[in-house]
Backbone of each chain as ProteinMPNN parsed JSONL, in Angstrom:
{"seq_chain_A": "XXXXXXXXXXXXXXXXXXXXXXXXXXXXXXXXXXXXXXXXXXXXXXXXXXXXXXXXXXXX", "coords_chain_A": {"N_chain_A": [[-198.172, 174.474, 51.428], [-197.023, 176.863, 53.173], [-195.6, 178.201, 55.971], [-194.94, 181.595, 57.092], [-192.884, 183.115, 59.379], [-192.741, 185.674, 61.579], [-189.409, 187.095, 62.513], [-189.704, 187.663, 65.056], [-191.822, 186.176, 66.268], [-190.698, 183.565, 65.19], [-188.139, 183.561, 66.846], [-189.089, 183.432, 69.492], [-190.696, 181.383, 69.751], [-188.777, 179.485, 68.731], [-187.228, 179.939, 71.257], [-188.843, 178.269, 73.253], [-189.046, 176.065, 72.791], [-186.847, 175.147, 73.257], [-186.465, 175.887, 75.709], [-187.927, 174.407, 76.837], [-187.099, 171.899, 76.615], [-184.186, 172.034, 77.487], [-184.783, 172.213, 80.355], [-186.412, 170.502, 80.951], [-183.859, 168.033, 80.785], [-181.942, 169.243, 82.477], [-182.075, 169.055, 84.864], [-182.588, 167.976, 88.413], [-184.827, 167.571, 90.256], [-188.393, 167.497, 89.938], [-188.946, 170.842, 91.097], [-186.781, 172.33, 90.395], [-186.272, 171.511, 87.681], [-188.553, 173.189, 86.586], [-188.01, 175.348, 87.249], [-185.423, 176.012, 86.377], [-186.06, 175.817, 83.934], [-187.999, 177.994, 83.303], [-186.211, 180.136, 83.848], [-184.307, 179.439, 81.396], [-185.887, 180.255, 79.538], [-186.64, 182.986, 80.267], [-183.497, 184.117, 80.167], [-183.5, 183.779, 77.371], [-185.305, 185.516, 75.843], [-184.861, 188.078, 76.819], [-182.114, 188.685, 75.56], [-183.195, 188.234, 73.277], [-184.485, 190.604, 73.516], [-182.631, 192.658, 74.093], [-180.53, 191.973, 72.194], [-181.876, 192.927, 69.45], [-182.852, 195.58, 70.29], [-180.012, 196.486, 69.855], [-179.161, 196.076, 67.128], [-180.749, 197.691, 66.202], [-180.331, 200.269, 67.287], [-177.621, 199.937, 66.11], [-178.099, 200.192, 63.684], [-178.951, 202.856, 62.952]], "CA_chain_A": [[-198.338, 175.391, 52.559], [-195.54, 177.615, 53.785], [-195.415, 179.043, 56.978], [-194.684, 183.138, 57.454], [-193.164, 183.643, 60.975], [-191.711, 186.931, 61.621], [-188.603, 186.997, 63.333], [-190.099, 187.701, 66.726], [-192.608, 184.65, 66.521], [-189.51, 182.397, 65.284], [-186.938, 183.415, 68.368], [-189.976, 183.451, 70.694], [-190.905, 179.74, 69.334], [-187.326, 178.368, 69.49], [-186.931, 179.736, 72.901], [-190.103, 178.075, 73.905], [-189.447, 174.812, 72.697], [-185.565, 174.555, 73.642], [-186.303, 175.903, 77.202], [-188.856, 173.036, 77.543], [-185.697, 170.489, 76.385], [-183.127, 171.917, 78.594], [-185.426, 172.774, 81.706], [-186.73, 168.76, 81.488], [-183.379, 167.505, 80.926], [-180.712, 169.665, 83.293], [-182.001, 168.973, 86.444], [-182.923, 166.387, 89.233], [-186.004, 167.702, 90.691], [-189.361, 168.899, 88.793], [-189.516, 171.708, 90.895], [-185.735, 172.832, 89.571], [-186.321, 171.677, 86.086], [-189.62, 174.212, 86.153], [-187.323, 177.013, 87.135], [-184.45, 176.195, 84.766], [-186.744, 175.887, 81.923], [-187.944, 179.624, 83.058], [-184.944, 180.912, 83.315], [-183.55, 179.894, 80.181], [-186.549, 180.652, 78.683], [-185.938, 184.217, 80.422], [-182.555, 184.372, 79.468], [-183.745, 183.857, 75.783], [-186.183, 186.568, 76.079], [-183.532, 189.451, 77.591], [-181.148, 188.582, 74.447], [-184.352, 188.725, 72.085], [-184.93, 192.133, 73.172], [-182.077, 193.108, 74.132], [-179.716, 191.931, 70.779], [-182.751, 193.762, 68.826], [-182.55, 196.886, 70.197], [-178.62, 196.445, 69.993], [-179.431, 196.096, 66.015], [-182.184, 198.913, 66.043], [-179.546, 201.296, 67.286], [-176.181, 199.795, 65.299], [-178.362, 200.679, 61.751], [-179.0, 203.906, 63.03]], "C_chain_A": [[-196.977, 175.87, 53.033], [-196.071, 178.414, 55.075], [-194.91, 180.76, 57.409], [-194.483, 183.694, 58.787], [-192.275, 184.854, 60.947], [-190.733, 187.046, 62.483], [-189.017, 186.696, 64.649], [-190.999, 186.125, 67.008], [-191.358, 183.435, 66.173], [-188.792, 182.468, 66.332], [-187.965, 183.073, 69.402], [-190.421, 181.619, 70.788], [-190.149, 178.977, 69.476], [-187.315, 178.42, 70.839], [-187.705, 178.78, 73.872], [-189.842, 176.921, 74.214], [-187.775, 174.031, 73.186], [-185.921, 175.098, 75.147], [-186.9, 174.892, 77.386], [-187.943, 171.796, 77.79], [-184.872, 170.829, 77.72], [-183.639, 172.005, 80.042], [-185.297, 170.909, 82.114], [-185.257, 167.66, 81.408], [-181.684, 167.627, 81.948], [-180.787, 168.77, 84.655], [-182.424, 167.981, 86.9], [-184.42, 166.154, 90.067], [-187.614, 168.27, 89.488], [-189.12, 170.292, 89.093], [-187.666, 172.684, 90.17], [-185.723, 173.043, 88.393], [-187.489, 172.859, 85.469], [-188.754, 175.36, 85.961], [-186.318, 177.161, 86.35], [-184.828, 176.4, 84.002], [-186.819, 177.577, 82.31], [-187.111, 180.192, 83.218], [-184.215, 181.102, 82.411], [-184.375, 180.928, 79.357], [-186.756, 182.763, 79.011], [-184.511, 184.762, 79.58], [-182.91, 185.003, 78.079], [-184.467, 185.082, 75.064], [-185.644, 187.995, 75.799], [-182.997, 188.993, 76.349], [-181.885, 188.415, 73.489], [-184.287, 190.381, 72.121], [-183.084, 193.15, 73.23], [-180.764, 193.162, 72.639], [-180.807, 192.782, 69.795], [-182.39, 194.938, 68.863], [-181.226, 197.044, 69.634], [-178.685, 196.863, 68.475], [-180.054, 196.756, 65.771], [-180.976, 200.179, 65.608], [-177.813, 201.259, 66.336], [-176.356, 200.078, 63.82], [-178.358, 201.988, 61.949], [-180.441, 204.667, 62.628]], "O_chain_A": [[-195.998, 175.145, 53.207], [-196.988, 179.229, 54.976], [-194.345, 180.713, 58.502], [-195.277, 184.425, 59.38], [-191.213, 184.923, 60.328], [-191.224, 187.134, 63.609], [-188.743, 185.665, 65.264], [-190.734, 185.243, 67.824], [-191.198, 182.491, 66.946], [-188.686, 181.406, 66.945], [-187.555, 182.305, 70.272], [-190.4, 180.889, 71.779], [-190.313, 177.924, 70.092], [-187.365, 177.443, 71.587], [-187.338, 178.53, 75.02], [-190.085, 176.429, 75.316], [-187.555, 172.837, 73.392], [-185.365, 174.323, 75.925], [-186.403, 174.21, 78.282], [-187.954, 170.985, 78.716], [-184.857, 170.146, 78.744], [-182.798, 171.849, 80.927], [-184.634, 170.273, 82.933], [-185.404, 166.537, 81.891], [-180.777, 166.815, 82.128], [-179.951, 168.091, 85.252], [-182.708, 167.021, 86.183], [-184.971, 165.105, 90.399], [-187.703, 169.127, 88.609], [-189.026, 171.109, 88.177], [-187.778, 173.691, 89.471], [-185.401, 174.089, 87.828], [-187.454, 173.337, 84.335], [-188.675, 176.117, 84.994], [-186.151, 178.168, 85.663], [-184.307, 177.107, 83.139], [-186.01, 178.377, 81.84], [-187.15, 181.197, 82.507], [-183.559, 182.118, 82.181], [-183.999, 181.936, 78.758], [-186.954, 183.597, 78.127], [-184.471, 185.566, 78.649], [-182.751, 186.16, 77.689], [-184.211, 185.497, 73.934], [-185.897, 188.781, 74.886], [-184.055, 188.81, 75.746], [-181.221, 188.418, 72.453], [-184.117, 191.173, 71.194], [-182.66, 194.039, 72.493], [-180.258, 194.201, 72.214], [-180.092, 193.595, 69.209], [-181.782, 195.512, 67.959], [-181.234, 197.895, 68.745], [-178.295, 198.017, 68.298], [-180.23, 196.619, 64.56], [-180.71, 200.754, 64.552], [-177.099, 202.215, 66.034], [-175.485, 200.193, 62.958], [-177.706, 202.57, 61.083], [-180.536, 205.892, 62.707]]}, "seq_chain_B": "XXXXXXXXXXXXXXXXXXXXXXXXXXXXXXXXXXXXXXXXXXXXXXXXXXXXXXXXXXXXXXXXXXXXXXXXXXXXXXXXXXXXXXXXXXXXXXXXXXXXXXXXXXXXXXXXXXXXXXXXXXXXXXXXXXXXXXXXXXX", "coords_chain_B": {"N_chain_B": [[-149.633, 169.434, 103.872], [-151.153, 169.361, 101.356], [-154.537, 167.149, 100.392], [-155.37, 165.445, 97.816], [-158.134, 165.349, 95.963], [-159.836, 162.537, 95.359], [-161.147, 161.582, 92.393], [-163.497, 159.246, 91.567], [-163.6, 157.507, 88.753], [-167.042, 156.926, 87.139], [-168.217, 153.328, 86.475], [-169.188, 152.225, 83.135], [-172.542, 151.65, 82.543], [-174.018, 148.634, 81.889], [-174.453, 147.316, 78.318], [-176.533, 146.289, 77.456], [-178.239, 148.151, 79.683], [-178.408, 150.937, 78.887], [-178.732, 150.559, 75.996], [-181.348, 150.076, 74.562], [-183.244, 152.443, 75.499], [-181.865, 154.803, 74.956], [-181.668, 153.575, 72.098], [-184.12, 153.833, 71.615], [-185.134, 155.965, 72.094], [-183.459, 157.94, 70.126], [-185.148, 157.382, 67.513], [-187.295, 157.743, 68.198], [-188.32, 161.119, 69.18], [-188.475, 161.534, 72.826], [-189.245, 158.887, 73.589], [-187.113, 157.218, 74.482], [-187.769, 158.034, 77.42], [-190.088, 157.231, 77.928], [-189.418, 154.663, 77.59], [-188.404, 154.002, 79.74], [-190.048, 154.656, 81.731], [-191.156, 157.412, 82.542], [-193.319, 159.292, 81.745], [-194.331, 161.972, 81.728], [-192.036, 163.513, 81.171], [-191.306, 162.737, 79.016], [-193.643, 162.671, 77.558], [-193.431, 165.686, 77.035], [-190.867, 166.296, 75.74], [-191.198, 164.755, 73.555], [-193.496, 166.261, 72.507], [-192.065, 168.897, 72.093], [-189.808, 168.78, 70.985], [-190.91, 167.458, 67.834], [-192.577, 169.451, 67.284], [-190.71, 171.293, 66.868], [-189.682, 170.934, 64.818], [-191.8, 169.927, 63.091], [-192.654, 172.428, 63.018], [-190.248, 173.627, 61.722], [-190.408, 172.416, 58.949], [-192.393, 173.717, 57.937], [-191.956, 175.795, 57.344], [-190.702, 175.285, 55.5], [-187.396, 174.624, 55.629], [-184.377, 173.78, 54.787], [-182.933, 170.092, 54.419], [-179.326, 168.796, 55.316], [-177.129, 167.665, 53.39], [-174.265, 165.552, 53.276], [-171.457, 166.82, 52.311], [-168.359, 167.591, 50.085], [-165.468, 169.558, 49.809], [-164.729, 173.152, 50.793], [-162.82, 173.256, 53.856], [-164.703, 174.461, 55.54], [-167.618, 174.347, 54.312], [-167.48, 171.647, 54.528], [-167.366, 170.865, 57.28], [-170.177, 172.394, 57.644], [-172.097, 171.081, 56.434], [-172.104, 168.669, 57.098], [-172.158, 169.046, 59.996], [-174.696, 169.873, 59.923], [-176.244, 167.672, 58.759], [-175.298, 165.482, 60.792], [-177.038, 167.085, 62.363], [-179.841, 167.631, 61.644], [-180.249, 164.229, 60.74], [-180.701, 163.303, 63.438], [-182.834, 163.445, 64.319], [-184.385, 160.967, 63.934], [-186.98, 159.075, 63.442], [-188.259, 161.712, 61.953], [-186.76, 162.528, 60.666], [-186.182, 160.346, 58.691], [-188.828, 159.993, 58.101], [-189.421, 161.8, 56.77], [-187.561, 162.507, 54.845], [-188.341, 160.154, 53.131], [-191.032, 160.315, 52.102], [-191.066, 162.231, 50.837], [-190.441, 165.231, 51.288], [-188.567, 166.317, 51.59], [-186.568, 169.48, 51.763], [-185.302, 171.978, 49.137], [-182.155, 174.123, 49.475], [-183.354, 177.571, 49.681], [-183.032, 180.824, 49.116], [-183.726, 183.447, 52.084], [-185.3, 184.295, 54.941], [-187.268, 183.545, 56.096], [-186.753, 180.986, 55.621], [-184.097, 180.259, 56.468], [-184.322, 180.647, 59.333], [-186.012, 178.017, 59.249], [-184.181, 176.006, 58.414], [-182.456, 176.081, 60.832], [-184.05, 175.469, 62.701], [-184.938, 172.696, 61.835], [-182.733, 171.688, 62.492], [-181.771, 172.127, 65.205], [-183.928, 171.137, 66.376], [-183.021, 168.203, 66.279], [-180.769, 168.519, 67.52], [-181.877, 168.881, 69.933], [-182.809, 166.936, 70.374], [-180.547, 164.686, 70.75], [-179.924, 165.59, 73.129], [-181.79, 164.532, 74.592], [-181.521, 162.033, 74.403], [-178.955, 161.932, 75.555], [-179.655, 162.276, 78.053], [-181.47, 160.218, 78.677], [-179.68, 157.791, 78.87], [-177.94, 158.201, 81.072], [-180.414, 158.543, 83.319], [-181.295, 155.357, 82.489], [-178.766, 154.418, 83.378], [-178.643, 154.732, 86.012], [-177.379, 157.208, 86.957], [-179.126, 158.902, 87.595], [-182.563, 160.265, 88.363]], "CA_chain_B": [[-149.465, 168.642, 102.303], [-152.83, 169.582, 100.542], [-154.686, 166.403, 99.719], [-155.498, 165.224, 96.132], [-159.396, 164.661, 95.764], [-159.881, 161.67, 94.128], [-162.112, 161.393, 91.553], [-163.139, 157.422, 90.718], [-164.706, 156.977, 87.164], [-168.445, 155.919, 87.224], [-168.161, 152.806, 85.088], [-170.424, 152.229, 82.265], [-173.639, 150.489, 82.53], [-173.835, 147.194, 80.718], [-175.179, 147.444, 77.103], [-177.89, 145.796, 77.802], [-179.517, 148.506, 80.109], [-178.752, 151.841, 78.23], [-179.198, 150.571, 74.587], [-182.757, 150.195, 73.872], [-183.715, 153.73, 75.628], [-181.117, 155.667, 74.049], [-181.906, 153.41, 70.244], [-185.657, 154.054, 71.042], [-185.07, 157.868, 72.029], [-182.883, 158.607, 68.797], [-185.902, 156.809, 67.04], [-188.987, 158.802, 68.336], [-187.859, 161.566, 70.083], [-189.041, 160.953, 73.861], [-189.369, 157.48, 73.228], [-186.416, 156.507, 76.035], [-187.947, 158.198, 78.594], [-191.238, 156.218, 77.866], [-189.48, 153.274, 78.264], [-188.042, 154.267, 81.325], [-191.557, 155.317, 82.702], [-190.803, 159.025, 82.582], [-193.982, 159.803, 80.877], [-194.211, 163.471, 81.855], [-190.764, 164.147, 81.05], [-191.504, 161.887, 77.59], [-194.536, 163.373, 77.109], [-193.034, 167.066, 76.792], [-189.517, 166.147, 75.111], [-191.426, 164.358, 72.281], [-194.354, 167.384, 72.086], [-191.266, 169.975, 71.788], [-189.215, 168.169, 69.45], [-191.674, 167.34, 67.142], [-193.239, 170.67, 67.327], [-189.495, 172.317, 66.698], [-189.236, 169.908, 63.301], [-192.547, 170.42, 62.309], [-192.003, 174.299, 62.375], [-188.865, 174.023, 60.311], [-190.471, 171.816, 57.523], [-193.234, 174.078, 57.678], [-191.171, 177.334, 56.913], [-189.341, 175.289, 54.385], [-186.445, 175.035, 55.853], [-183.443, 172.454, 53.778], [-182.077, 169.403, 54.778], [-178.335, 169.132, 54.628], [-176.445, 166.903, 52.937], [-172.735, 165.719, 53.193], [-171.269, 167.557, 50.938], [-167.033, 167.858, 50.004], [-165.215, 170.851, 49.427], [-162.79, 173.591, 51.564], [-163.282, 172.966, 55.553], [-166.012, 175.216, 55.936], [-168.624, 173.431, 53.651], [-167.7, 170.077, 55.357], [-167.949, 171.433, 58.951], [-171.409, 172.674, 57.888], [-172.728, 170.465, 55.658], [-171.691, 167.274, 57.569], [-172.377, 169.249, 61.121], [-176.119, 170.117, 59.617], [-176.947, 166.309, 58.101], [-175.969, 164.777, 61.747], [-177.754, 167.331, 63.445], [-180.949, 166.355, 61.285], [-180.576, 163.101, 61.583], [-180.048, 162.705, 64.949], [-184.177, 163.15, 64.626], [-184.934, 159.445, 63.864], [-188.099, 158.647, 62.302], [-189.374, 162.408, 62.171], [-185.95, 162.996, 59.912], [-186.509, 159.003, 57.838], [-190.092, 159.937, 57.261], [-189.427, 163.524, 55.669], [-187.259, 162.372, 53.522], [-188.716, 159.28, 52.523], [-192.151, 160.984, 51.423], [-190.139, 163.465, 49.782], [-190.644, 166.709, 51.624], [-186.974, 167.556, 51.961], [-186.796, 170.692, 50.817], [-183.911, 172.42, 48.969], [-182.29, 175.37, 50.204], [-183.772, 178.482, 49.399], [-182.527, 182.179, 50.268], [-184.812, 183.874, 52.669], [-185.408, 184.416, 56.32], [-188.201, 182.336, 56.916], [-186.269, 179.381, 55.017], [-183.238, 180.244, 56.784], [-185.112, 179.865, 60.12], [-186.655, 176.629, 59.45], [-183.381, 175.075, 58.353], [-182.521, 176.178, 61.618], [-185.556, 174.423, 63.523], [-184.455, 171.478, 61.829], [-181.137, 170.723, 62.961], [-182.096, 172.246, 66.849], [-184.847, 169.605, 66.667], [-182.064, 167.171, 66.136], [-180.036, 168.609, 68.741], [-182.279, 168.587, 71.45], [-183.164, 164.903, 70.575], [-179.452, 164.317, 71.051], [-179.949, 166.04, 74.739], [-182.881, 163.653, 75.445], [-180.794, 160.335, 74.296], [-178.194, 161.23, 76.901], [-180.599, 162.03, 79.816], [-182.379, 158.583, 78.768], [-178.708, 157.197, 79.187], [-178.436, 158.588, 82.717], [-181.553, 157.529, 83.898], [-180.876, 154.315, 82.59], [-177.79, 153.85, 83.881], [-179.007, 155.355, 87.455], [-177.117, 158.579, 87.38], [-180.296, 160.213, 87.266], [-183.967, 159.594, 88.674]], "C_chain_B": [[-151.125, 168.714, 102.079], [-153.585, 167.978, 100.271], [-155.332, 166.234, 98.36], [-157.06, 164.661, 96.441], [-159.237, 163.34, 94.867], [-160.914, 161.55, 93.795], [-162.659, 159.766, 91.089], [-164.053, 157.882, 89.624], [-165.846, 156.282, 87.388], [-167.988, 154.881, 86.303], [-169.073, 152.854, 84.509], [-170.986, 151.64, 82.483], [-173.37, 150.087, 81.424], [-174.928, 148.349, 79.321], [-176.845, 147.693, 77.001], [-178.996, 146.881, 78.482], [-179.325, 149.944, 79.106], [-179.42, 152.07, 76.415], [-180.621, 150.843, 73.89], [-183.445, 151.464, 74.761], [-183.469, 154.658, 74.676], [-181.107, 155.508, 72.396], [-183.25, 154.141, 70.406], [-185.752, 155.837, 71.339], [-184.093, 158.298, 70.379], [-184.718, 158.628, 67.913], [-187.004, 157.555, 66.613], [-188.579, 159.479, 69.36], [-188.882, 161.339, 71.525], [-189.022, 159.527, 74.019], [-188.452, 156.983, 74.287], [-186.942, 156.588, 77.507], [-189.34, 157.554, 78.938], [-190.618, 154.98, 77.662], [-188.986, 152.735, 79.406], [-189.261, 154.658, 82.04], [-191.331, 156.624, 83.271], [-191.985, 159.365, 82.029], [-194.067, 160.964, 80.782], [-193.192, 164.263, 81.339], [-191.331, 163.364, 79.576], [-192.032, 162.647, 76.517], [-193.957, 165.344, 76.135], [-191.832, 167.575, 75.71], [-190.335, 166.203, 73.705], [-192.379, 165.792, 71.38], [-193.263, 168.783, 71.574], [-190.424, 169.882, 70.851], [-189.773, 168.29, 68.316], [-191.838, 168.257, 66.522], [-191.907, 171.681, 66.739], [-189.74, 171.912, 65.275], [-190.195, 169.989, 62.383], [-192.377, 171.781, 61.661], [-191.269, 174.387, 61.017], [-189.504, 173.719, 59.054], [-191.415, 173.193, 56.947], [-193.087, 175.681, 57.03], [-190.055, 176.981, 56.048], [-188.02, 175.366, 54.427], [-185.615, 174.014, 54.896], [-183.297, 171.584, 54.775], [-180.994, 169.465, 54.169], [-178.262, 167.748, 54.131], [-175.038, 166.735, 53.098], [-172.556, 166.112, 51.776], [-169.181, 167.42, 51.072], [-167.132, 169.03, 49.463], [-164.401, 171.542, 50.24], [-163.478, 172.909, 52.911], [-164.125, 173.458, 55.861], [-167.649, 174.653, 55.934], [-168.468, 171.793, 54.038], [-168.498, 170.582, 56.517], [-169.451, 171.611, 58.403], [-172.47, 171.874, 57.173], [-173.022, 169.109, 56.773], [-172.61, 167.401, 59.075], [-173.914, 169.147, 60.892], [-176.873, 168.684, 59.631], [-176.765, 165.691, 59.621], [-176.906, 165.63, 62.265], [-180.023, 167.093, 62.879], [-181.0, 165.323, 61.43], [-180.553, 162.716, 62.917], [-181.763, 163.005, 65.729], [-185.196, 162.414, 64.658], [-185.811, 159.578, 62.99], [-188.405, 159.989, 62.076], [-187.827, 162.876, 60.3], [-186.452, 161.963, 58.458], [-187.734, 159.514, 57.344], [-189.907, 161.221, 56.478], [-188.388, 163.534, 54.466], [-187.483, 161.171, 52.797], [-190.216, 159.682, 51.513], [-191.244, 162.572, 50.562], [-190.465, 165.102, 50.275], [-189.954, 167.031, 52.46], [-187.044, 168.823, 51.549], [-185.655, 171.074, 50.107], [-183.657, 173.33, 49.371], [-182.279, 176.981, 49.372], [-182.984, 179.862, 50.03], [-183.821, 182.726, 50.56], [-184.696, 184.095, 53.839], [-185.888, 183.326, 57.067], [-187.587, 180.743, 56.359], [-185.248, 179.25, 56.135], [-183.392, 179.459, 58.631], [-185.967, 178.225, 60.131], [-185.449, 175.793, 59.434], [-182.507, 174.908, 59.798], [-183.095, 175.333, 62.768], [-185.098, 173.3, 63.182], [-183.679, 170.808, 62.872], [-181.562, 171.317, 64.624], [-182.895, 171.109, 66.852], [-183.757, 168.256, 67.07], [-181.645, 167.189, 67.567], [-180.998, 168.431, 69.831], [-182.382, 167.029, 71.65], [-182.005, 164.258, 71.211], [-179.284, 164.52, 72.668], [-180.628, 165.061, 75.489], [-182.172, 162.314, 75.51], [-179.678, 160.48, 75.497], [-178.834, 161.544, 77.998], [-181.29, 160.866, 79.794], [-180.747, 157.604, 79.318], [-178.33, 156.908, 80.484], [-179.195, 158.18, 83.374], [-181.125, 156.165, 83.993], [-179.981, 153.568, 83.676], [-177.401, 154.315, 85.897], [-178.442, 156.273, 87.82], [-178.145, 159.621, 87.935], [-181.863, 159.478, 87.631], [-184.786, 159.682, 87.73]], "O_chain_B": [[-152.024, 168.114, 102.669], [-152.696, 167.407, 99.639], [-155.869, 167.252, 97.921], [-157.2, 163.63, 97.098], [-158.572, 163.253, 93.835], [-161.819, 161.397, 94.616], [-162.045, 159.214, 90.176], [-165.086, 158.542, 89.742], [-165.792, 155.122, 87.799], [-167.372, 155.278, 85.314], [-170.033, 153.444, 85.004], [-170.45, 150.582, 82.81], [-172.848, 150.561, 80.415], [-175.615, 149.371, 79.336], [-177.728, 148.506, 76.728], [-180.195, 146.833, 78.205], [-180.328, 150.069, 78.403], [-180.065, 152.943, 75.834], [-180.895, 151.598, 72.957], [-184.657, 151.338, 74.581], [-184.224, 155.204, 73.87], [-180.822, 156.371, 71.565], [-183.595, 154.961, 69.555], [-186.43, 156.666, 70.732], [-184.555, 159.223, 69.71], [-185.36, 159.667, 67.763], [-187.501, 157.896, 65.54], [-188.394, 158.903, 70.432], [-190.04, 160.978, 71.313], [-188.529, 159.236, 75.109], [-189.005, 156.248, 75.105], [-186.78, 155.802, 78.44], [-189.679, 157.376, 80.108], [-191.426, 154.059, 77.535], [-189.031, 151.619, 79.922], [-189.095, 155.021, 83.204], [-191.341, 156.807, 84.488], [-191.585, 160.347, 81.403], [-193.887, 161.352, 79.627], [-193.32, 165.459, 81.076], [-192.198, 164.153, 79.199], [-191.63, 163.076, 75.435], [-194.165, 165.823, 75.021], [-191.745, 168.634, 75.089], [-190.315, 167.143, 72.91], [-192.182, 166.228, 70.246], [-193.682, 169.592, 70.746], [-190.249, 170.725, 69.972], [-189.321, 169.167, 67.58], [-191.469, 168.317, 65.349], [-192.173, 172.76, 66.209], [-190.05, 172.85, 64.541], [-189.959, 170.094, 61.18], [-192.124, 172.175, 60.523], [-191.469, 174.867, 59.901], [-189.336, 174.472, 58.094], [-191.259, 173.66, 55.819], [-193.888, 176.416, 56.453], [-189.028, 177.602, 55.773], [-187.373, 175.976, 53.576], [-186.35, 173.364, 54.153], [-183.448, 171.96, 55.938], [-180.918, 169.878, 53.012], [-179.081, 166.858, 54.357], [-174.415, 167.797, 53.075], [-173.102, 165.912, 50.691], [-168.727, 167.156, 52.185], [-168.078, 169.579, 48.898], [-163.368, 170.977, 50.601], [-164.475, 172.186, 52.917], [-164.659, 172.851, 56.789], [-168.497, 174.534, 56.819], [-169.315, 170.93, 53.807], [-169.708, 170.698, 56.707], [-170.121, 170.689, 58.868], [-173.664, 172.081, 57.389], [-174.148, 168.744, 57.111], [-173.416, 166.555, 59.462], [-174.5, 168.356, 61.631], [-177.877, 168.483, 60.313], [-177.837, 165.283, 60.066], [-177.845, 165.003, 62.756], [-180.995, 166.646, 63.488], [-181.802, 164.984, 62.3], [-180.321, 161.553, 63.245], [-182.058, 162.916, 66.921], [-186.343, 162.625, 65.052], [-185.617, 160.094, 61.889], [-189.568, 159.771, 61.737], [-188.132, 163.373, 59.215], [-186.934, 162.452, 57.435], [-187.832, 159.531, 56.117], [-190.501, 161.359, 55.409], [-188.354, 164.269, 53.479], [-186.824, 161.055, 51.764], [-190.334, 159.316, 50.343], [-191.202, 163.594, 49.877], [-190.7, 165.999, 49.464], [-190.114, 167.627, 53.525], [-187.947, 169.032, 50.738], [-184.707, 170.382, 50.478], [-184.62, 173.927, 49.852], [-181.38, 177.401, 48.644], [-182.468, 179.928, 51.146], [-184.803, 182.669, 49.82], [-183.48, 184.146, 54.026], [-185.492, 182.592, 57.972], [-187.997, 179.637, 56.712], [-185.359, 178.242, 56.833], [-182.929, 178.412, 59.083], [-186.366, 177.59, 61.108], [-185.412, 174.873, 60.251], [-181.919, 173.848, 60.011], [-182.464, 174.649, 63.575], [-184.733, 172.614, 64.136], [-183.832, 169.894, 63.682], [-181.612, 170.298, 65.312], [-182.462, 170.082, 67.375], [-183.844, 167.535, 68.064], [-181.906, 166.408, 68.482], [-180.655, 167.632, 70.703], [-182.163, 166.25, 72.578], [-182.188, 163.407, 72.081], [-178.627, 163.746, 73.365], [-180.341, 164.707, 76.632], [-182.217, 161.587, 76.502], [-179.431, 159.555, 76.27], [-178.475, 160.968, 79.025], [-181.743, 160.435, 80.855], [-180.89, 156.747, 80.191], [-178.327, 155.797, 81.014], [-178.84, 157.334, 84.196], [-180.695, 155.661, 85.03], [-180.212, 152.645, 84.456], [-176.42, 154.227, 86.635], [-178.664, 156.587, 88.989], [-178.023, 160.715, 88.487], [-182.21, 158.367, 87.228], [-185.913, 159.201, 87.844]]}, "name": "protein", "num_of_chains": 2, "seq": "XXXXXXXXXXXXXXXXXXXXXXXXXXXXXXXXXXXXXXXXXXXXXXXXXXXXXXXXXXXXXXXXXXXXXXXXXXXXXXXXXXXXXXXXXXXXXXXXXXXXXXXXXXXXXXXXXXXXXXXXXXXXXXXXXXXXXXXXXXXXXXXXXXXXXXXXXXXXXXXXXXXXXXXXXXXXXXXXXXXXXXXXXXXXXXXXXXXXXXX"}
């Protein structure tokens, strides 16, 4: 069995599963570590789309 | 005259209390924070880990190997093999049943070998927040 993820499902999947790591292990409160995790997992998001386009428009 | 903050050095907790979190978190990822009674936090580490490592195998990604050669192919070879291992049993059992993989060119390979070694790394994130805890830096 091999797996077939297309870029977007692989970055979207890492982001998913490393915001869950760093969210549960930055902070001191749950309700902090909730919002870190979504923020990285924001972050990760914004520099999905945004490095994309960046590469959309740098092929031409 | 400005004064000088002083900083004191936490010392280290004894052996005794960080060792067997931080062996049993390398081990099975989560695994420290379940023996710290973190289960929630345990629970989620181990489900995301796992879940990263599965991915990779599952898109074929390689394990590295130390390898010699110029500085480049150390650094990455060497950097790759700890950051797999540093996934305990999930690394021991995948290459003991034999479904290392070799490395392939591709995307989706390239990505998994990827997944791997992050798996690793985060595990490495969880062993020092089990440390912390432990050692009462951290609730």
């Amino acid at each position: 069995m091999k797996m077939n993820l297309s870029h977007f499902e692989a970055s979207f999947l890492f982001a998913l599963f490393t915001s869950v790591v760093l969210g549960v292990v930055s902070k001191r409160t749950d309700r902090e570590r909730l919002s870190y995790g979504l923020y990285v997992f924001g972050c990760f998001i914004v520099a999905l789309f945004g490095i994309g386009w960046l590469m959309y428009f740098g092929h031409g | 005259m400005a004064e000088k903050e002083k900083t004191a050095k936490e010392p280290m907790p004894p052996l005794n209390v960080w060792l067997p979190p931080v062996a049993l978190g390398w081990l099975v990822p989560g695994g420290g924070h379940f023996l710290l009674k973190r289960t929630g936090r345990a629970l989620l580490l181990a489900a995301s880990i796992t879940c990263m490592f599965a991915l990779g195998l599952a898109m074929r990604g390689a394990m590295f190997k130390p390898q010699s050669g110029d500085i480049l192919t150390i650094l990455i070879n060497w950097g790759g093999f700890a950051g797999d291992i540093a996934s305990g049993i999930l690394y021991l059992l995948t290459t003991w049943l034999g479904y290392s993989q070799p490395d392939v060119a591709g995307q989706v390979h390239d990505y998994g070998t990827k997944f791997l070694v992050t798996a690793g790394l985060l595990n490495v994130l969880a062993m020092v927040d089990a440390y912390e805890i432990a050692g009462g830096r951290k609730s």
